[in-house]
C-alpha positions as CSV (number, residue, x, y, z in Angstrom):
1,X,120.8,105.5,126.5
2,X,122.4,103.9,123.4
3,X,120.9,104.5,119.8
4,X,123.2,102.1,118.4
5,X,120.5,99.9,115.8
6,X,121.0,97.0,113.3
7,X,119.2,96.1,110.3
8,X,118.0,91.9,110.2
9,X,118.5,90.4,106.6
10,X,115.9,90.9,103.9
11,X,113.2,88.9,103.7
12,X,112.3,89.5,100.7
13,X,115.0,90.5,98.2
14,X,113.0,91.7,95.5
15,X,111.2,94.4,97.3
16,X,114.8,96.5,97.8
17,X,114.5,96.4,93.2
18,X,111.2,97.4,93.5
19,X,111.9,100.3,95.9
20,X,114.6,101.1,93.6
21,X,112.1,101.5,90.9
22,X,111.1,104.9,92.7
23,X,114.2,106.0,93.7
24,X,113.6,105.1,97.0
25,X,115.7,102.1,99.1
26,X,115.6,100.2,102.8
27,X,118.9,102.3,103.8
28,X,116.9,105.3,102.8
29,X,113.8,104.6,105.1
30,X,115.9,103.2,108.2
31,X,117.9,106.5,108.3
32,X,115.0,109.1,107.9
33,X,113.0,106.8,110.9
34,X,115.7,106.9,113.5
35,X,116.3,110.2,114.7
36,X,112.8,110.3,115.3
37,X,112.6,106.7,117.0
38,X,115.2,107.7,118.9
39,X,113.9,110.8,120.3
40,X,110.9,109.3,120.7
41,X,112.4,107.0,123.2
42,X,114.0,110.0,125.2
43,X,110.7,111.1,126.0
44,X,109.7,110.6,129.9
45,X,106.4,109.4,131.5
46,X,105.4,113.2,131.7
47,X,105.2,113.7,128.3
48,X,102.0,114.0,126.5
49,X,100.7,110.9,124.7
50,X,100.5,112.1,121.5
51,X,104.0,113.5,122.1
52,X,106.2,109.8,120.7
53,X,104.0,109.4,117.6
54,X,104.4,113.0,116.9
55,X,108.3,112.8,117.3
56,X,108.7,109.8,114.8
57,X,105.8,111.3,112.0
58,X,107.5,114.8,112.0
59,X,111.3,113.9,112.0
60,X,110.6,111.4,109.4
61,X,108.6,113.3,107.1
62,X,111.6,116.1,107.8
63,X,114.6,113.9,107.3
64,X,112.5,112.0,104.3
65,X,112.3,115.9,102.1
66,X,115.5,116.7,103.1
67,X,117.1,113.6,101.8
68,X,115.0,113.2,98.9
69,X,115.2,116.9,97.7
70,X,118.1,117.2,96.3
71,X,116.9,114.2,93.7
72,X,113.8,116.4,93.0
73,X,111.3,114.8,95.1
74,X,108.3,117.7,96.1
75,X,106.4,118.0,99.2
76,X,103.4,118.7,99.0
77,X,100.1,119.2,101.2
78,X,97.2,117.3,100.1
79,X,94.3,118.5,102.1
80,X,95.9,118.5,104.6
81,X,98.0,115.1,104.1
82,X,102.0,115.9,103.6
83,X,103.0,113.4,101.0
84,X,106.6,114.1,99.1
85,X,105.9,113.6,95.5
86,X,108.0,111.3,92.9
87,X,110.1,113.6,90.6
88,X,108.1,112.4,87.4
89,X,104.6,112.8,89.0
90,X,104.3,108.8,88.8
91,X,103.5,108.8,92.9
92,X,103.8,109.9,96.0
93,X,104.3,109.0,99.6
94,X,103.6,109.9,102.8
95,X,104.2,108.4,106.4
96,X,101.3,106.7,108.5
97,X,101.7,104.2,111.5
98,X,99.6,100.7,111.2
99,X,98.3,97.5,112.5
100,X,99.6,94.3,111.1
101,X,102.7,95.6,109.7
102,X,104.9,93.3,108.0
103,X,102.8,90.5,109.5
104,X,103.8,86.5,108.7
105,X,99.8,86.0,108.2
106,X,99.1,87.1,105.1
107,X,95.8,86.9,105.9
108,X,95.8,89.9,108.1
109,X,96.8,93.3,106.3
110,X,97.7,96.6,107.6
111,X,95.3,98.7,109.0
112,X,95.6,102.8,109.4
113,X,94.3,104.8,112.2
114,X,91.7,106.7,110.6
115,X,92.3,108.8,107.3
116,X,90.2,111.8,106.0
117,X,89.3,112.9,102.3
118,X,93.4,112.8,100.7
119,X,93.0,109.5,101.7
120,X,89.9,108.4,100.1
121,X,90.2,110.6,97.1
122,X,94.1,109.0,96.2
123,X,92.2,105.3,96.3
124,X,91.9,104.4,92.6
125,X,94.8,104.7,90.2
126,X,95.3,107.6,88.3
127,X,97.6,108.4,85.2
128,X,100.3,111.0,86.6
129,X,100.3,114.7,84.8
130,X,103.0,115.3,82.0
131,X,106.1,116.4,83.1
132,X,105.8,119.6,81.1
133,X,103.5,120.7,83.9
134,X,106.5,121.6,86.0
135,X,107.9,124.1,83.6
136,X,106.1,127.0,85.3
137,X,106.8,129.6,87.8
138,X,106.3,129.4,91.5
139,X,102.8,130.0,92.5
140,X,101.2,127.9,89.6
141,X,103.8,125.5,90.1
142,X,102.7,124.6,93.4
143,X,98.9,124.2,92.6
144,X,100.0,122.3,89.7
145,X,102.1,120.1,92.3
146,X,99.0,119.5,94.8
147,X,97.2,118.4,91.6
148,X,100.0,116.1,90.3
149,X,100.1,114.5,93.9
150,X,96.4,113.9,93.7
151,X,96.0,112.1,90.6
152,X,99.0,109.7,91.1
153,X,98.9,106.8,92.7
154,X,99.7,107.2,96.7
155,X,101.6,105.0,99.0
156,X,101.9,104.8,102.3
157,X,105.4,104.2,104.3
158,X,103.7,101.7,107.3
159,X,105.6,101.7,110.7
160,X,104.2,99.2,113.2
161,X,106.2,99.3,116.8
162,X,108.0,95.9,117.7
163,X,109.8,94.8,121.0
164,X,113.0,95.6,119.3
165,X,112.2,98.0,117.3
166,X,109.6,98.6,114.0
167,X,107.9,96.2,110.9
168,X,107.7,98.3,107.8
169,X,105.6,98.1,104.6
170,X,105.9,100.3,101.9
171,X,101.7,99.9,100.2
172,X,99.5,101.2,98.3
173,X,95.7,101.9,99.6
174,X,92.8,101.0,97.7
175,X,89.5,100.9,100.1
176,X,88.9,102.6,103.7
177,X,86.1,101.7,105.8
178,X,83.3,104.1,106.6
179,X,84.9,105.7,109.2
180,X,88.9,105.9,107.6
181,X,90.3,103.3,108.4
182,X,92.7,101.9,105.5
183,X,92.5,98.0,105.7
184,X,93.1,97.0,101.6
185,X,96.0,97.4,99.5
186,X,96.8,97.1,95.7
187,X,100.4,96.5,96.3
188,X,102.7,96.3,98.7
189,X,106.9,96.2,99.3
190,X,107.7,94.4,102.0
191,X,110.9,96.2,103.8
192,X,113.4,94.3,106.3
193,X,112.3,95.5,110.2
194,X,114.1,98.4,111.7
195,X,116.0,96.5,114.9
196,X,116.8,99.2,117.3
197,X,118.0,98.4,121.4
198,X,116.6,99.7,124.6
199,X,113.3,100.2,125.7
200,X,110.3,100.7,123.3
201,X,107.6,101.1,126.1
202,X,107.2,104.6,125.3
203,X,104.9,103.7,122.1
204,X,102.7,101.6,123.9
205,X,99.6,104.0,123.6
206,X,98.1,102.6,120.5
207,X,96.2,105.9,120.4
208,X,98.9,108.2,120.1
209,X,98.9,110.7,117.2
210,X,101.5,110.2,114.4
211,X,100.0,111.3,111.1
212,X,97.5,114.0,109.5
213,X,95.0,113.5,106.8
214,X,91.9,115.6,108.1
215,X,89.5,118.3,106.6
216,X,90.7,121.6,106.9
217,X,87.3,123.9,107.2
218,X,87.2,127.7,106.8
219,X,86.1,129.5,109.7
């Protein structure tokens, strides 16, 4: 099977300054997503359902530290939510797959499987914590880091499967329904489409799991 992809023009040419902004860019997002698109697609008819969703949230979350490390980008857990936080504390990130990616209607907005407490406690905007903060040694740095991550504003990179390949959406949340489901936005990016050949049937469970933001309880 071939993984050979192309990337369709922008549609929108400002969102590639904006991404810039953050240090982050289209070419970035397209690589970190393909080696787990493409070994999603690998995956046979025995696989577990969950198993595709899994492939694409973990490589991409992988390839996504490992590129933006270097530029001082910080993973971080969240309750349970990985998110990779901004260098200066302004934001952080994390992946989640979505309804009404990208979609022409602007009527109709994205809208998350269901999200747990990192979630709803990142909704309102926050001011990010001084930079002096990160001046300390390891184990208060990291608690410092989880702290930084949850008072700065968090986005969400959106990934919505297509016949030819994903719609992306770089947004930020701002209400959840009862039961955690993400379905307003403050602000949003819109990124050109990841165009990939070959068959894409293999994400056609809607229900399959792709990203963590649950309660982690002591037993």
């Amino acid at each position: 099977m071939s993984n050979i992809f192309t990337i369709s023009p922008a549609e929108t040419p400002d969102g590639e300054e904006r991404l810039n902004e953050f240090g982050l860019s289209t070419t970035l997002f397209h690589t970190a997503l393909t080696p787990g698109v493409s070994r999603a697609r690998g995956r046979t008819a025995l696989a577990l359902r969950t198993t595709p969703g899994n492939d694409i949230y973990h490589n991409t979350m992988e390839e996504l530290a490992l590129m933006l490390a270097p530029q001082g980008w910080q993973p971080v857990d969240v309750d349970g939510q990985p998110r990779l936080l901004h260098p200066d504390g302004m934001m952080s990130f994390t992946l989640a797959s979505a309804t009404n990616v990208a979609h022409p209607d602007t009527r109709k907005t994205p809208r998350t499987r269901g999200k747990g407490p990192a979630t709803r406690n990142s909704l309102a905007a926050h001011v990010a914590h001084d930079l002096a903060l990160f001046d300390l040694p390891d184990s208060p740095k990291k608690s410092v880091l989880v702290a930084a991550a949850n008072s700065s504003s968090l986005w969400m990179l959106l990934h919505e499967r297509t016949p030819t390949g994903l719609n992306l959406e770089f947004a930020q949340p701002s209400a959840m329904t009862p039961g955690g489901t993400v379905i307003a936005w403050a602000d949003s990016i819109a990124i050109r489409p990841l165009e990939l050949d070959g068959d894409l049937s293999v994400f056609d469970d809607p229900d399959g799991s792709d990203d963590f933001d649950v309660p982690v309880a002591r037993l």
